[in-house]
C-alpha positions as CSV (number, residue, x, y, z in Angstrom):
1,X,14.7,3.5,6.1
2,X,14.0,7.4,6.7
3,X,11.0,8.4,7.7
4,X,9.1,9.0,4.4
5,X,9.7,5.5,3.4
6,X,8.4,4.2,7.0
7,X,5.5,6.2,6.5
8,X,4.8,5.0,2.9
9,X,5.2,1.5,4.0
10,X,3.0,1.8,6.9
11,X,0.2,3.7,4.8
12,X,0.4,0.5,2.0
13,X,0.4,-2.2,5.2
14,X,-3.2,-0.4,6.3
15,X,-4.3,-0.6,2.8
16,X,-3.6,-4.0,2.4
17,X,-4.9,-4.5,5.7
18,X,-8.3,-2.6,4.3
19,X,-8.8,-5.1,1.3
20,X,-7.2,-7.9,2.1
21,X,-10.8,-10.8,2.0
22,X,-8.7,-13.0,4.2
23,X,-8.9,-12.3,8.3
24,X,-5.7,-13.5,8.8
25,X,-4.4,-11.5,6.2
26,X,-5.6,-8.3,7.4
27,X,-4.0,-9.6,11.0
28,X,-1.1,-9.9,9.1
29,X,-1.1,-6.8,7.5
30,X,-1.9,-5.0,10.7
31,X,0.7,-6.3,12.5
32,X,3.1,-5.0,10.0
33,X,1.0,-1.7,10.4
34,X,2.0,-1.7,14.0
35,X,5.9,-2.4,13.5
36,X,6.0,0.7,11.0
37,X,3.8,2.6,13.5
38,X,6.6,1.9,16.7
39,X,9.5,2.8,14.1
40,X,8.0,6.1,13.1
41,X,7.4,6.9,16.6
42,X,10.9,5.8,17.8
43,X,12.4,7.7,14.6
44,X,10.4,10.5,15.0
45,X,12.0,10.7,18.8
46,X,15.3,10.4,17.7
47,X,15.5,13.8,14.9
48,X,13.0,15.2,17.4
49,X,9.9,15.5,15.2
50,X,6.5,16.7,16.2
51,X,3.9,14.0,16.3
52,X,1.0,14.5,14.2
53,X,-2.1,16.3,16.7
54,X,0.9,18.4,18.8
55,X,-0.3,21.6,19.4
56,X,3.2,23.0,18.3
57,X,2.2,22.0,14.8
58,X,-1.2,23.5,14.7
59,X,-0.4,26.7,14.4
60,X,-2.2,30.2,15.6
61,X,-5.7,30.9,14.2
62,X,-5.5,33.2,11.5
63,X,-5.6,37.4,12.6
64,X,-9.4,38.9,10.9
């Protein structure tokens, strides 16, 4: 998978995890949350990716 799917699939796995009634449902469904969360990371290691929060990806404030 490339990283837009992993981060599609994770993004549905948190929903699911959001309305699923059943509490072992949503364990389920967080767990699944959490394997698409360690594959983005690992991915996002390997093409050398900023993480989400970096300061290299926050940018300068704006010049007045």
């Amino acid at each position: 998978m490339d990283l837009n799917q992993l981060l599609a699939h994770h993004q549905l796995a948190l929903i699911d995890a959001q309305h699923d009634p059943c509490a072992i449902g949503r364990a389920a469904s967080m767990d699944r949350a959490h394997h698409y969360a360690d594959r983005i990371r690992l991915l996002r290691e390997e093409l050398g990716v900023t993480h989400y929060g970096s300061p290299d990806c926050l940018g300068s404030p704006a010049q007045a």
